[in-house]
KOLFI-211993 format. One record per residue (C-alpha): residue in one letter; x, y, z. Coordinates in steps of 0.05 Angstrom, whole numbers, plus 5000, padded with zeros to 4 digits. Example, Ala and Ser with C-alpha at 12.3 -4.5 7.8 and 13.67 -1.06 7.14 Angstrom:
REM residues 2
A524649105156;S527349795143;
REM end
This chain:
REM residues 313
X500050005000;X502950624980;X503851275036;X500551955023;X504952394994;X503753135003;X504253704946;X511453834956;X514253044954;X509252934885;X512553544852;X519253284879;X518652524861;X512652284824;X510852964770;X518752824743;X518452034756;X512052044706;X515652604658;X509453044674;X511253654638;X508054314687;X508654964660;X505555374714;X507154984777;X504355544833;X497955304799;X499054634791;X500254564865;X494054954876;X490454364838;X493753824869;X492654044932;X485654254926;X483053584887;X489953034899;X494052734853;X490352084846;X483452514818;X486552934768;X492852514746;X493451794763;X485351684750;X487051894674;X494651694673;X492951154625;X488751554569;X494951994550;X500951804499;X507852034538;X507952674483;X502052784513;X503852834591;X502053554598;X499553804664;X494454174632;X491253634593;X491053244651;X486653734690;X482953954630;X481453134624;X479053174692;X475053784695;X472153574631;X470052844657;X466953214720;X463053674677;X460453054629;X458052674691;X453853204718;X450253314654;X449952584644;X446752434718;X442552984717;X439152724654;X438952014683;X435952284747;X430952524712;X428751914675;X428451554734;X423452054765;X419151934702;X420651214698;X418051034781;X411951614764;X410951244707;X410750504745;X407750844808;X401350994768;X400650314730;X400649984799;X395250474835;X391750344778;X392449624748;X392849394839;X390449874883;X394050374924;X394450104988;X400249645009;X395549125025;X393549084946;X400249204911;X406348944952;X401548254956;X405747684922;X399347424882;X400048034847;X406947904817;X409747284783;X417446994780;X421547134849;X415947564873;X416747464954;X424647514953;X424348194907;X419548514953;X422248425011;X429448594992;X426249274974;X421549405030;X428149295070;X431949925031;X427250275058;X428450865114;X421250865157;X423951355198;X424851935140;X420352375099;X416552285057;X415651475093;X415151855169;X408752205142;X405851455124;X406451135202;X401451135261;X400650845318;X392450775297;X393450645226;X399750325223;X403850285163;X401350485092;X403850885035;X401950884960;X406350694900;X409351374885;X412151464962;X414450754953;X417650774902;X420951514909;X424451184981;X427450554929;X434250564902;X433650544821;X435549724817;X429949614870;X424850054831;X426949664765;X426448904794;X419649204816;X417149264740;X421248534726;X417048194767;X410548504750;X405448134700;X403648244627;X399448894651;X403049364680;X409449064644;X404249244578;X402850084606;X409950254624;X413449984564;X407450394524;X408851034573;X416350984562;X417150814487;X412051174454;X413351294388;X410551414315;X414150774288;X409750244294;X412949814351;X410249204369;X409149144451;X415348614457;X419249064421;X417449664459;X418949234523;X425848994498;X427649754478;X425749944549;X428449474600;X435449444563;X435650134566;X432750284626;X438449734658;X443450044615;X442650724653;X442350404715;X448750124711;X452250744689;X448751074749;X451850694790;X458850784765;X457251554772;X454951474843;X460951134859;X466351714825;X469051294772;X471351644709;X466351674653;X470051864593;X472151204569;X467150774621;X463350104587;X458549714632;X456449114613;X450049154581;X451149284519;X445049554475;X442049224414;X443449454343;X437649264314;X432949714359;X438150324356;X438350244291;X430450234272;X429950804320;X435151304284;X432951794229;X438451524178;X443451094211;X445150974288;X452750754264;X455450214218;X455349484237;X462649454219;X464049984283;X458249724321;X462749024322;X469249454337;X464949724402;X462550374379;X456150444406;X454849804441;X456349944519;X461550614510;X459651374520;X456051344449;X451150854468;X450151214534;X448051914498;X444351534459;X440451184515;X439351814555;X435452034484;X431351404476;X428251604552;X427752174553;X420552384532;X420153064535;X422453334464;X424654044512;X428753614554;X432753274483;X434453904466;X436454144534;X440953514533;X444453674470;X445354384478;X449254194551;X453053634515;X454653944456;X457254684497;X462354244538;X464854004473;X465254694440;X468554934500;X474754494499;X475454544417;X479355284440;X484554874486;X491254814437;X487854894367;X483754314375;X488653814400;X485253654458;X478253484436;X481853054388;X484852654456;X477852634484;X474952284425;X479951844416;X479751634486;X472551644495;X471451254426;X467251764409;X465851834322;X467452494289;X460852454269;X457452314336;X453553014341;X450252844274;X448452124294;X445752434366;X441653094327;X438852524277;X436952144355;X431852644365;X427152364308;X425751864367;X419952254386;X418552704337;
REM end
């Protein structure tokens, strides 16, 4: 296990062991100190050539990655919010709104007992909004939205797993309706991959890992990216090389294929596409030409994600 080194023994030892090339070290050791060595150099050591081992790029890579991820959660966040309104309502309506009615097993199929009660058990009783839903007279009850808002995104999702043809039937409907003639399977395929794909990534955000080069491992189907796009999602040739399977591609992507509101694709875009046009400034382009090389990012990816937004339209 290696010992903490403070800002003067990195500048001293590891900066020249690495051949970290610092132009303006007073601020350099500014950035070490304020955010550590390991979060703006060794967590993107790997994802720069040795011509590349500028100081700047490395804290331009991280302030960059930090920027992406809170654009990225904050779009995922919000398709969650849709997704467990969206779920919440099919079971009030489809079951009843009392936990009595829609937490009964009979109501679910598959591991319904084991599912259930692994979720009732994330569950704080003790904090708002579940406090509200305790008495002493009345005891415990609380209708699917406040359940569901007090789940963990997994929990909410094995939720609509285990639930039967019906609500399985009004959610995928809800969350993949479009003007292309889906079938219901398909529109239930396109929506739990998805919806699982996002979850993963969530995670990975939730737990500080870098995003700019992350892959989980759901990967997303061609096919259904494919007869969602305008044109063309990308070619089957780069699809096999991993260019839009499980990388950042396939994560814009997903974040379009959720997201409902035609306001909220644009809003998307316009965020994603700024931090872009922000960096293309830094060393006459040189750098955004690291970040899609290392994020495996196309040339062409703002085209494939402006021609994403047919999805709904």
């Amino acid at each position: 296990m290696g010992k903490f080194k403070d800002t003067s023994d990195i500048f001293d030892s590891l900066i020249p062991e690495n051949k970290i090339n610092v132009k303006d070290e007073k601020t350099a050791r500014f950035i070490i100190d304020t955010y550590g060595y390991y979060n703006v150099i060794n967590a993107y050591r790997d994802l720069l050539k040795d011509n590349e081992k500028e100081f700047e790029y490395f804290y331009n890579l991280f302030q960059f990655d930090q920027a992406l991820k809170s654009i990225v959660l904050k779009y995922i966040l919000l398709i969650e919010t849709h997704y467990k309104h969206v779920l919440s309502k099919a079971l009030s309506e489809e079951i009843g709104e009392s936990v009595r009615q829609y937490l009964n097993v009979k109501n679910y199929k598959g591991s319904a007992k084991s599912n259930l009660s692994k979720a009732v058990n994330k569950i704080n009783f003790n904090e708002k909004p579940m406090s509200s839903y305790t008495s002493e007279k009345q005891g415990i009850d609380f209708p699917p939205w406040i359940f569901l808002k007090s789940l963990p995104f997994g929990n909410s999702i094995k939720i609509y797993t285990i639930s039967k043809a019906d609500i399985k039937d009004r959610v995928a409907n809800e969350m993949i309706t479009n003007t292309k003639g889906f079938k219901i399977d398909d529109k239930k395929r396109i929506f739990i991959d998805n919806i699982e794909f996002l979850r993963q990534y969530r995670n990975k955000l939730a737990h500080g890992n870098r995003l700019i080069n992350h892959k989980v491992k759901k990967k997303l189907n061609y096919n259904d990216c494919q007869k969602l796009s305008k044109t063309r999602y990308v070619s089957i040739e780069q699809f096999k090389k991993g260019i839009g399977e499980s990388d950042l591609l396939a994560l814009f992507y997903s974040i379009m294929i959720l997201t409902k509101s035609i306001e909220q694709q644009d809003k998307f875009l316009t965020e994603l596409f700024s931090l872009f046009e922000d960096y293309e400034v830094v060393d006459n382009q040189k750098f955004i030409d690291i970040i899609l090389k290392v994020s495996n990012l196309p040339n062409n990816f703002q085209d494939i994600m402006l021609d994403a937004r047919i999805i709904w339209r």
